[in-house]
N, C-alpha and C positions, 0 to 999 in steps of 0.2 A: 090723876097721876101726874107728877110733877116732871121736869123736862127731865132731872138727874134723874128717876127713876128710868124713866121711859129710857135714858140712853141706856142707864142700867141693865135693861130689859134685853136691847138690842145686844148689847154688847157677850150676853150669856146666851145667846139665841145662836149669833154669831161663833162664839166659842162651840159650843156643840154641834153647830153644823161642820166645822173645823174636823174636831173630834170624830164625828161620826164616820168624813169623807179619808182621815186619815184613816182608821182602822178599814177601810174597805182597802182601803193600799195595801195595809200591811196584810191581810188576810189575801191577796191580789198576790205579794211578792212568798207566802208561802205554798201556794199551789205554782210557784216557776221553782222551788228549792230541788227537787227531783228530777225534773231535766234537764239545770243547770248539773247537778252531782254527775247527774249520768254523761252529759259532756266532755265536761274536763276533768274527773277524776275517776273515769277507767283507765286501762294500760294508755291507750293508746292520747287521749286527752291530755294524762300526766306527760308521756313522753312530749306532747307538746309543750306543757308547762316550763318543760326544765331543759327547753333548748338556752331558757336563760340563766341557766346554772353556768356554762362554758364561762369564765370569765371573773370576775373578783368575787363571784358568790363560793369557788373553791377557798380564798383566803375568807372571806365572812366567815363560813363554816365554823372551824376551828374559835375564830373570835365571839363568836354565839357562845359556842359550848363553856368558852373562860367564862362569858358574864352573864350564863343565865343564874350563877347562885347569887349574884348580885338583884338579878330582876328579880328573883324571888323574894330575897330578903325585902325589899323593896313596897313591895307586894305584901309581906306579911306588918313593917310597919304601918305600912297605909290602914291594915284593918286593925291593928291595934290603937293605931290615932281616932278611926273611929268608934272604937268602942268609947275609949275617952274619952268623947264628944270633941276632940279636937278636926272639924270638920274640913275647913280650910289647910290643914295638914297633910289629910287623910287625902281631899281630892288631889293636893300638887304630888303628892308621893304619888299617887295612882296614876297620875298624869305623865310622871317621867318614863320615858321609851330608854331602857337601857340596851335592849338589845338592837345591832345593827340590822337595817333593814337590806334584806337584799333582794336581786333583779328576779327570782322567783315570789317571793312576797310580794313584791310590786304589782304583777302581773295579777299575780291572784288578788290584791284587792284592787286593780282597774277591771279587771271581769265582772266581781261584785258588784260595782258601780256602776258599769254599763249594761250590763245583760241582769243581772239580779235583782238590783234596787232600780233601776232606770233613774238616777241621778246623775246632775253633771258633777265631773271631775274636780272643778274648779270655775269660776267666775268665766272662764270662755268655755265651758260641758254644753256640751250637746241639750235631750230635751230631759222635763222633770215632771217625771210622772208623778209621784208625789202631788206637785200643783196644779198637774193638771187634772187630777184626780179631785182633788177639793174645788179648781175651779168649774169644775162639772155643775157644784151647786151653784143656782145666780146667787144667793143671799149671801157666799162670800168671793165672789170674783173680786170685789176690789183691795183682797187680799192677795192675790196670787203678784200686785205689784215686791209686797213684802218679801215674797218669797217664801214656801213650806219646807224645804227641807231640815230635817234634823240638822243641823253643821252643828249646833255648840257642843256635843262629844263625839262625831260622827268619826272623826279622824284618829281617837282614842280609843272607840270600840272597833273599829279597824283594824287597828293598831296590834290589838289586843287579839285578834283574832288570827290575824295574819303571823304573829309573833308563837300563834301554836305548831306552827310546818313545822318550826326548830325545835321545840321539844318533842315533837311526834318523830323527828328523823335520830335524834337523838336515843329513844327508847326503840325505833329498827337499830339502830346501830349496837343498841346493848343486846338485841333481842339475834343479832350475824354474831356480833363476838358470843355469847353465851350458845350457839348453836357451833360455832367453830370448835366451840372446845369440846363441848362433849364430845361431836362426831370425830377429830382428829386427836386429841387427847384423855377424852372419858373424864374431862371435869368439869366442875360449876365455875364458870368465868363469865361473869358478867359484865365486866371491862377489862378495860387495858391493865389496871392495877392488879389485877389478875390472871390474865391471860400472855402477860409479859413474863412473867418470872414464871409460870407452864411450860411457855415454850422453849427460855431460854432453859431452864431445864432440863427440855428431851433434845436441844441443842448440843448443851455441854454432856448431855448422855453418849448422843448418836457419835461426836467427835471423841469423846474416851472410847466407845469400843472400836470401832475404826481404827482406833491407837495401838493397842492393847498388844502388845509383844508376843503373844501366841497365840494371834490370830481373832477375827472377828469374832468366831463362834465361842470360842473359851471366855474372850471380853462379855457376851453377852452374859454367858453365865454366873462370871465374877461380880460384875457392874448390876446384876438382878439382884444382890444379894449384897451390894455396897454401891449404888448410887454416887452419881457424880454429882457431882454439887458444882451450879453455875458461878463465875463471877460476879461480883457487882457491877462490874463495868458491862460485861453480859447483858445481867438482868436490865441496868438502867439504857443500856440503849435499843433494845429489844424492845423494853414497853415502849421508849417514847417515839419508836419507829411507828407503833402498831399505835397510839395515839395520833402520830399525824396522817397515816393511812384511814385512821376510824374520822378522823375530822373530811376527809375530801368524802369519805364516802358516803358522809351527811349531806354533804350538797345535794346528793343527787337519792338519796334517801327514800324521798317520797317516791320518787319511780312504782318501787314494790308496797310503801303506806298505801298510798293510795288508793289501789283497790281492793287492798285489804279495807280498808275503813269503808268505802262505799258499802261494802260485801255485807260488812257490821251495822252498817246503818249508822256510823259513825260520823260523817262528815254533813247527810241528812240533819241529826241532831244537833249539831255543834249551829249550823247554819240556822237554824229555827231556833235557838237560845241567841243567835246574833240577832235577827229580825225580833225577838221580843226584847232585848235590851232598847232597840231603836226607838220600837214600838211605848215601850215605858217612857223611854226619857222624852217625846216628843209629845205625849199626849198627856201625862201626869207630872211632866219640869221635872223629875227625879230619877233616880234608879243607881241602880250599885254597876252599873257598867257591864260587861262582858266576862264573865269569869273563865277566865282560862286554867283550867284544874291540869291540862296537860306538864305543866312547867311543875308540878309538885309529883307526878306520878316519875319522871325523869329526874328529878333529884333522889327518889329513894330506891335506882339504879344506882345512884353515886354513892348511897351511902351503903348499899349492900358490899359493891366491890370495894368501895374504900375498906370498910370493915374486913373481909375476907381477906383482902391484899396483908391490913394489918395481923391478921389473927397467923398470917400465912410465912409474914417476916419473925 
């Protein structure tokens, strides 16, 4: 055997023992996925999470909600570039973070980091189990100077993952407006676009019969049978009151997500489709990233109530 092979040799010897040490990590970081869930995403967990909501993650909120159709759009060119084969396209599209990150996001991906994955943060992080998981094997310790962690999308798939809290608060928030209407209105209001012009409706009702020159009781029965009809100036500041009340109370949103999705085994799967994006891209150089489906199940909230609001004007 010639020296290039024999390095040959080593160098794929090497590689799989690589290989092999990382998959016992990641099969390692899926048996912690449910005691971390159970942690921080019960009542009481979450309420810790979102003591970092106090503070610009109320103004974030709101700014999320404008530029998630952006992030989506975003999203959907990327997979069109790939179909294309325009690949280099595909990744920078998939790479841009449109949505603002904020001090809840944060927190939940320094947890992941530190309790989930056992990776450092950044170049001064704590230890990395990752490496020291492969440097277990001696035939690649004098790897562990390189370093194992996944970094080249680590921050992307993160990214991408922590960017689901907003569309999941997003769809509690359509899931309070579409319960407020029924129970105080009896209608289908899935947003603001629709629960604006409801309200100011039994607004400009309740203030005509109150009105009504022979008395409440007789208004009542007039106004049953001839409706008041709201202003526009009404209806338009009505909704966009109940739109910047429905944006603060995305902030704090997950409070009640949260263990709703624990309950569903929701946040379980979502995390173990994270550790297998890692898992792909570290051990095969490839993979399609983190797929966040939540940001599309929260758009066709938007376009139900858009619709309705229209079908409604």
């Amino acid at each position: 055997m010639s020296e290039n092979e024999a390095d040959e040799t080593e160098r794929a010897e090497i590689r799989a023992a690589v290989v092999a040490a990382a998959q016992r990590y990641f099969a390692d970081r899926r048996a912690r996925v449910d005691p971390f869930v159970d942690r921080w995403f019960t009542l009481r967990g979450s309420l810790r999470l979102h003591r970092a909501a106090f503070g610009w993650d109320i103004a974030r909120a709101p700014a999320n909600i404008a530029l998630a159709p952006v992030h989506v759009g975003a999203r959907l060119a990327a997979a069109g570039a790939r179909a294309a084969g325009r690949r280099r396209t595909a990744e920078w599209l998939g790479a841009r973070q449109v949505m603002l990150e904020t001090d809840v996001m944060r927190r939940v991906r320094a947890l992941i980091l530190a309790e989930l994955l056992e990776l450092p943060a950044g170049a001064a992080g704590g230890g990395d189990a990752l490496a020291e998981t492969i440097a277990r094997d001696p035939s690649v310790r004098r790897l562990l100077a390189a370093g194992g962690a996944p970094t080249a999308k680590l921050d992307t798939i993160l990214a991408a993952y922590a960017g689901t809290r907003s569309a999941v608060a997003e769809m509690t928030t359509a899931l309070a407006t579409l319960g407020a209407g029924a129970a105080a209105l009896h209608q289908l209001t899935p947003g603001a676009l629709t629960l604006g012009p409801a309200v100011a409706a039994a607004m400009a009702q309740s203030a005509a019969i109150s009105a009504f020159p022979l008395g409440a009781a007789a208004g009542s029965v007039w106004y049953g049978f001839m409706p008041a009809a709201a202003s526009p100036a009404l209806v338009a500041g009505t909704t966009a009151g109940l739109m910047g009340g429905a944006a603060v109370f995305a902030a704090f949103a997950g409070v009640l997500a949260d263990p709703a999705q624990r309950a569903l085994g929701l946040h379980r799967r979502r995390l173990l489709r994270l550790i297998d994006a890692m898992e792909q891209e570290f051990v095969e150089g490839r993979g399609g990233g983190f797929a966040a489906r939540e940001h599309y199940v929260a758009r066709l909230f938007d376009l139900v109530d858009a619709g309705m609001g229209a079908m409604r004007l």
